[in-house]
KEKE-3310 file (N, C-alpha, C; in steps of 0.2 Angstrom, whole numbers, plus 5000, padded with zeros to 4 digits):
npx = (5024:5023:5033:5033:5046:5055:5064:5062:5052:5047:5033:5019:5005:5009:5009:5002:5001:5014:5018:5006:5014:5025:5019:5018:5019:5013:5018:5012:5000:4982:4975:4985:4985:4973:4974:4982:4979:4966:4972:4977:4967:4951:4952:4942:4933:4923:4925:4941:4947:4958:4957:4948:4951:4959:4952:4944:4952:4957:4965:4960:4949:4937:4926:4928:4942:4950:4951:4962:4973:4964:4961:4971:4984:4977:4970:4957:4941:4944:4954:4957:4971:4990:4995:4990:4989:4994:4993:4992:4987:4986:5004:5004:4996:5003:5016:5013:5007:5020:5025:5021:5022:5036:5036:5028:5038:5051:5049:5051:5048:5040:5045:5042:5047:5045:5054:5056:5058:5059:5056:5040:5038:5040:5035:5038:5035:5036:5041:5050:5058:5064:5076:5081:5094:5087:5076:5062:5063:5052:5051:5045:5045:5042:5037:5040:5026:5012:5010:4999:4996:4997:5014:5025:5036:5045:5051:5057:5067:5083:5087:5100:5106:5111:5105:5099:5114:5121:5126:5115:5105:5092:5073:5067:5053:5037:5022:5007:4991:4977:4962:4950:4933:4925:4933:4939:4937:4928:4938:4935:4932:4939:4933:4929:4937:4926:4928:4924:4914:4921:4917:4916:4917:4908:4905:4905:4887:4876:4869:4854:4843)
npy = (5124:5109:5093:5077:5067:5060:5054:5043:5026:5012:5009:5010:5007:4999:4987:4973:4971:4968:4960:4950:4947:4936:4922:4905:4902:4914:4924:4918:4918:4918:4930:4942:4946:4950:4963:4970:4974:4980:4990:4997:4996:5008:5023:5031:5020:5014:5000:5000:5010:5011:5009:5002:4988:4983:4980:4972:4961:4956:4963:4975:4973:4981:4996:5008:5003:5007:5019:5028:5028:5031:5044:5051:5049:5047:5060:5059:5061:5077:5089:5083:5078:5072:5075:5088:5095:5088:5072:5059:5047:5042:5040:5031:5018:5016:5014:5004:4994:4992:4987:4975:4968:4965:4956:4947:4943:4939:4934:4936:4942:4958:4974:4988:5004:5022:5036:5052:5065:5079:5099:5104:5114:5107:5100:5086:5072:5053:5038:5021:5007:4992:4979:4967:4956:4946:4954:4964:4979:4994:5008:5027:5041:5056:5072:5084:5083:5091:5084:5078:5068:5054:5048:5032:5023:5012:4995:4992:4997:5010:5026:5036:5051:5069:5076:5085:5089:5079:5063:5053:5037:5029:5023:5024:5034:5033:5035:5036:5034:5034:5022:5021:5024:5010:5000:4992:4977:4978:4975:4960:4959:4950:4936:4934:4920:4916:4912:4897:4891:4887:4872:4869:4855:4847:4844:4830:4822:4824:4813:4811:4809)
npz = (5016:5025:5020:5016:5028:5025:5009:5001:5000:5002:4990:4996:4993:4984:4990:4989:4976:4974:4983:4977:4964:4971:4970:4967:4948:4946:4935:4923:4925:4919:4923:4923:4910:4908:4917:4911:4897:4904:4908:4896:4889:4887:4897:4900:4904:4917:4919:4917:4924:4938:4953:4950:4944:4951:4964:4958:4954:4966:4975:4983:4995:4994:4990:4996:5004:4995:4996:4999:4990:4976:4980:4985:4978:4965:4962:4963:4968:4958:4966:4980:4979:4982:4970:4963:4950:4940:4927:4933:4933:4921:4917:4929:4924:4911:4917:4925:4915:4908:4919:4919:4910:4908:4919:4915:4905:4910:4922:4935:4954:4957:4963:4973:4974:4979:4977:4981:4973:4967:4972:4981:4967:4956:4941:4938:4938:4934:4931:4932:4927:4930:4928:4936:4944:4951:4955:4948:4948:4952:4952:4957:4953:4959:4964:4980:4991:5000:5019:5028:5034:5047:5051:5050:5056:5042:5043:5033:5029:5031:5035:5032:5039:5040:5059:5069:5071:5072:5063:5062:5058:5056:5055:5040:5038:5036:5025:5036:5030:5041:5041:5031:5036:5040:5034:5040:5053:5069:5082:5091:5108:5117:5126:5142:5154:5168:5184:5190:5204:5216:5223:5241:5251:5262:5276:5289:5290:5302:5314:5312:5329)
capx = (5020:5028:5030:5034:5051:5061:5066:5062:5052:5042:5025:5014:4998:5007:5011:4998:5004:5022:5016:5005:5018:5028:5015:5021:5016:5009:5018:5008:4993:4979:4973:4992:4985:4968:4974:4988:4973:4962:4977:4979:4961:4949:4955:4936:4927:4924:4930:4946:4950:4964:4953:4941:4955:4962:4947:4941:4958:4956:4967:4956:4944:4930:4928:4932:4948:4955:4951:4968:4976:4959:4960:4978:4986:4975:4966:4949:4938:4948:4956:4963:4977:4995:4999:4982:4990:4998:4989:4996:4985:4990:5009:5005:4991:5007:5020:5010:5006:5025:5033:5018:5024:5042:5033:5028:5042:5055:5046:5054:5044:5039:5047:5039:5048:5044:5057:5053:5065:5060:5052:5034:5036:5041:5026:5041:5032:5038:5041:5058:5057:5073:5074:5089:5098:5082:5068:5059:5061:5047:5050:5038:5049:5039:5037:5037:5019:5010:5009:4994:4994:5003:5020:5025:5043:5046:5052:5064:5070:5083:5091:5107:5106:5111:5100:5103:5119:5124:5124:5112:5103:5085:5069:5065:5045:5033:5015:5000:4985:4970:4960:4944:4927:4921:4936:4941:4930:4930:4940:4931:4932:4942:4928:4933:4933:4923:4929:4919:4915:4924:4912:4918:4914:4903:4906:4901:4880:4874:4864:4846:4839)
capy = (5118:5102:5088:5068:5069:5057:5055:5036:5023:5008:5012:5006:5007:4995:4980:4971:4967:4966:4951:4946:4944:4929:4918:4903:4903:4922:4926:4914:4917:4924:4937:4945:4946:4955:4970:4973:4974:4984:4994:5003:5001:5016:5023:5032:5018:5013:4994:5001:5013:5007:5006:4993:4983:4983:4979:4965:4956:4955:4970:4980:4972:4983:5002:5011:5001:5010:5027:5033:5028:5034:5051:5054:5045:5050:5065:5057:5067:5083:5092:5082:5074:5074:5080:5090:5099:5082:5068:5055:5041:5041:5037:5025:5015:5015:5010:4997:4988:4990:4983:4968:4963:4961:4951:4940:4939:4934:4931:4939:4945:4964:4976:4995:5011:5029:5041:5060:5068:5086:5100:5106:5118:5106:5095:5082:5065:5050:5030:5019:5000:4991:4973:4967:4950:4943:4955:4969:4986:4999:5015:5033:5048:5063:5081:5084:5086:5092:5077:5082:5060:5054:5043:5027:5018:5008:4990:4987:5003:5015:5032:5040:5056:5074:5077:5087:5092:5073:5060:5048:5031:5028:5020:5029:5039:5033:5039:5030:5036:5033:5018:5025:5020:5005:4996:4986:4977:4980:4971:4959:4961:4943:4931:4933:4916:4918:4907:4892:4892:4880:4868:4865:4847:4846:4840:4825:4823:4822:4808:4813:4805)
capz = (5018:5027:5016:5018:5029:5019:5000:4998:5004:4998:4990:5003:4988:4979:4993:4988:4971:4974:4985:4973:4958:4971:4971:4961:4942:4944:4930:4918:4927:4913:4925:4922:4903:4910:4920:4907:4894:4904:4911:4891:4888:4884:4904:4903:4905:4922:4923:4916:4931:4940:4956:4950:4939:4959:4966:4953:4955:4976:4981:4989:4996:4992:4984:5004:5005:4989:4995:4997:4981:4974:4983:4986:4972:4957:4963:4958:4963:4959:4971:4986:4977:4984:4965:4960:4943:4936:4927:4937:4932:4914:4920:4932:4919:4907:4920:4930:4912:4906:4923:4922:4904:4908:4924:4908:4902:4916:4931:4943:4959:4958:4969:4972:4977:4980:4978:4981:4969:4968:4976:4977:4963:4951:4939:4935:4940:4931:4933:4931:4927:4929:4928:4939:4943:4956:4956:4944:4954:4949:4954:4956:4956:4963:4968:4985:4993:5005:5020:5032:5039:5052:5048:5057:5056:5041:5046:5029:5026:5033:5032:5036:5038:5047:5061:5074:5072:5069:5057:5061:5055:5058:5051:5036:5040:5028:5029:5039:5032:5045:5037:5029:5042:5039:5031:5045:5057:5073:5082:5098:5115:5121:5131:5149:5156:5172:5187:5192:5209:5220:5229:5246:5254:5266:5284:5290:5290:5310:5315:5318:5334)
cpx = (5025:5025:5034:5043:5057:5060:5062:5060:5049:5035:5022:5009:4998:5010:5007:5000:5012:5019:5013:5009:5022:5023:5017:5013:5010:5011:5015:5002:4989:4976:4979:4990:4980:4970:4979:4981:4970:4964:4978:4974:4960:4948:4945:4930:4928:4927:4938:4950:4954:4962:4950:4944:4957:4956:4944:4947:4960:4962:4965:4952:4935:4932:4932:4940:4954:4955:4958:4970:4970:4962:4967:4983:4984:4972:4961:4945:4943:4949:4960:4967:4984:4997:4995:4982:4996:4994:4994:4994:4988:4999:5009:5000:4999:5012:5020:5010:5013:5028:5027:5019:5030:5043:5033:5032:5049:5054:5048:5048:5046:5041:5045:5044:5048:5050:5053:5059:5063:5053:5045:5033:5035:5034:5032:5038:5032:5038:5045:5054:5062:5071:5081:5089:5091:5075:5066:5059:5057:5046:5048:5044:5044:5041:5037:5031:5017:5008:5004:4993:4999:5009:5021:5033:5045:5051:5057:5068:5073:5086:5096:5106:5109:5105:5103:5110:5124:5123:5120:5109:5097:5081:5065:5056:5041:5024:5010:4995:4980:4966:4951:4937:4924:4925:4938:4936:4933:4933:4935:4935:4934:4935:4932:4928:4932:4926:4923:4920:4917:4917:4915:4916:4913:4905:4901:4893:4878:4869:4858:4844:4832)
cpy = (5112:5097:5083:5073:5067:5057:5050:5032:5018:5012:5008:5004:5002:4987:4975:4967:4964:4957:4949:4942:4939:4923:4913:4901:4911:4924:4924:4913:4922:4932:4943:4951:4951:4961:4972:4976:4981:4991:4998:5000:5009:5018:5029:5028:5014:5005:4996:5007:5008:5003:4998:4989:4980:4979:4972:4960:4954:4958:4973:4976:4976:4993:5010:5011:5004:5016:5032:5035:5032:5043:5054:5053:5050:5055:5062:5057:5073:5087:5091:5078:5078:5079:5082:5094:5095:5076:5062:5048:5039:5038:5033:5019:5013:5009:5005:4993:4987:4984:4975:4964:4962:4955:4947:4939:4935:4933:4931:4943:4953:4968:4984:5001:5016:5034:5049:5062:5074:5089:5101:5110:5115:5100:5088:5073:5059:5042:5027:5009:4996:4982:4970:4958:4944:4946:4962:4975:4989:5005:5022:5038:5053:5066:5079:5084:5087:5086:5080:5074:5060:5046:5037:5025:5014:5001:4988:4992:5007:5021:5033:5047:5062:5074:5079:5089:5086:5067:5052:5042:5029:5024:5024:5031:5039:5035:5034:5033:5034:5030:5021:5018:5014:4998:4990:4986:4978:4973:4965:4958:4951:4939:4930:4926:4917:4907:4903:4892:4884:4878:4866:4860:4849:4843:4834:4825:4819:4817:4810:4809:4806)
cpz = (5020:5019:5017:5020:5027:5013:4997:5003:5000:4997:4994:4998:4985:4981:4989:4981:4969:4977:4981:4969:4965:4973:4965:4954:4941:4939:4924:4919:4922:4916:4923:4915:4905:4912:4914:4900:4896:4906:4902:4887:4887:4892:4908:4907:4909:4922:4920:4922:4936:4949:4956:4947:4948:4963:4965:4953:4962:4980:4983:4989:4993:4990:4991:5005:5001:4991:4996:4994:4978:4973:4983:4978:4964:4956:4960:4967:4963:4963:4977:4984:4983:4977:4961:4951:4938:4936:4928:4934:4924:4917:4923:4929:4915:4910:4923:4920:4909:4911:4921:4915:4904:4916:4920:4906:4906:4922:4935:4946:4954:4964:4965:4977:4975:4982:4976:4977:4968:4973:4975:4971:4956:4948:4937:4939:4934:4936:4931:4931:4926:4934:4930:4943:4945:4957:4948:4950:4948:4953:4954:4959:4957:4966:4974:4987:4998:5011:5027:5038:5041:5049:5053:5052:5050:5044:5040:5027:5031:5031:5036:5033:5042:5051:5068:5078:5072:5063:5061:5057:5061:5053:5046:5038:5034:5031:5032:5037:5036:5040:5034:5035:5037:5034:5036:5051:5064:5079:5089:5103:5116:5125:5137:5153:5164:5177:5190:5198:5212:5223:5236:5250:5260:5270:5284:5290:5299:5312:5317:5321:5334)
residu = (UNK:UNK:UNK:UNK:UNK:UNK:UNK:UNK:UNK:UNK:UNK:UNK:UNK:UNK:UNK:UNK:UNK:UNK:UNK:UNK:UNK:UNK:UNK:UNK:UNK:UNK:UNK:UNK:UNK:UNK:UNK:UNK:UNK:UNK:UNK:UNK:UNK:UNK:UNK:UNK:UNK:UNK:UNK:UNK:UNK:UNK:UNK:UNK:UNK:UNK:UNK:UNK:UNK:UNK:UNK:UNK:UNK:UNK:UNK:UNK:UNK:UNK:UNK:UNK:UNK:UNK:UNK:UNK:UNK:UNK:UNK:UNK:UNK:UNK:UNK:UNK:UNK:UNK:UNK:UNK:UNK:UNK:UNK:UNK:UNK:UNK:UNK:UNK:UNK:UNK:UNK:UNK:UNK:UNK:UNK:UNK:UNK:UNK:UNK:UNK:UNK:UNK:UNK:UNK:UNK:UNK:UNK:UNK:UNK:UNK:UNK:UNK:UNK:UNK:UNK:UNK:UNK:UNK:UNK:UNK:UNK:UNK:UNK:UNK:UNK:UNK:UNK:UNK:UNK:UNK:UNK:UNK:UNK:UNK:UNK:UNK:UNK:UNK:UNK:UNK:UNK:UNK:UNK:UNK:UNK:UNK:UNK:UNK:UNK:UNK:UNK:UNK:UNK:UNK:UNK:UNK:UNK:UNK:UNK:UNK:UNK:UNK:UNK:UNK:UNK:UNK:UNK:UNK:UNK:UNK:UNK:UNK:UNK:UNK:UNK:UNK:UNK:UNK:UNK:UNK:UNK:UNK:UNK:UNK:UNK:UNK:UNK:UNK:UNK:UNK:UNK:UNK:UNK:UNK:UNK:UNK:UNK:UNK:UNK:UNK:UNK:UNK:UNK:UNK:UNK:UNK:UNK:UNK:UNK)
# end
């Protein structure tokens, strides 16, 4: 089966909160204290899903907008995950509320990346928290997986690599899922302004006799 064509990229899933954490005093913000909470909460009960903590904190706009991570992510509902016989959510609950308590403590922005580190046979999925001179990395080592969406260019990432008999350097190929209907509005049609018609001046007026 194909699977993602590079090793390492930024998680796309978790833009959202990386930006969030540089907003200044995010690290002392009380909400920081809530997700960490409900993040090793009891992970059954619905406002404790990572979804709607996501959701309730105004990263996802609404329950649509989540549905890749949802779907791909955490396999919920069972079956179409990228990693359908690994409880993924469990490790990422864990590791999202470790990396957000040494956010408490030294207030460095959040930085997120997704290394592929083995093939699809293996269940080794795991999470890395490393606390470095200016940011916090948070890193997702994962299996390969099957990649069925189409990739686009990232814009801060490259690779070196063989390719075709040479060693090139590109933009690494991260996934685009296609936006779930109805998340984004559509967009409108420009107002075409319509020209005003010239008036042309009128000849002199003839003297009636």
């Amino acid at each position: 089966m194909p699977g993602m064509p590079d090793l390492i990229l930024r998680a796309p899933v978790f833009h959202r909160l990386a930006k969030a954490s540089r907003l200044a005093g995010a690290s002392s913000n009380p909400l920081v204290d809530e997700i960490i909470t409900r993040l090793n909460g009891d992970p059954s009960q619905p406002a404790n899903k990572i979804p709607q903590i996501m959701q309730d904190m105004g990263f996802y706009a609404d329950a649509p907008a989540a549905e890749h991570f949802r779907r791909d992510w955490l396999n919920d509902p069972p079956g179409g995950g990228f990693w359908q016989t690994i409880d993924t959510e469990s490790i990422i609950r864990k590791g999202i509320a470790v990396a957000l308590e040494k956010f408490k403590d030294v207030g460095k922005p959040l930085e997120f990346f997704w290394v592929i580190s083995g093939d699809q046979t293996t269940s080794r999925w795991e999470m890395t928290v490393t606390v470095c001179k200016r940011v916090i990395v948070v890193m997702f080592h994962t299996p390969q997986f099957p990649c069925f969406v189409p990739t686009k260019a990232s814009t801060s990432m490259t690779v070196i690599r063989p390719e075709g008999g040479a060693i090139i350097a590109r933009p690494v190929l991260e996934p685009n899922p296609p936006a779930p209907a109805g998340a984004a509005a559509a967009k409108k049609k420009p107002k075409t302004k319509h020209k005003k018609k010239t008036k042309h001046p009128k000849g002199p007026k003839k003297n009636k006799k």
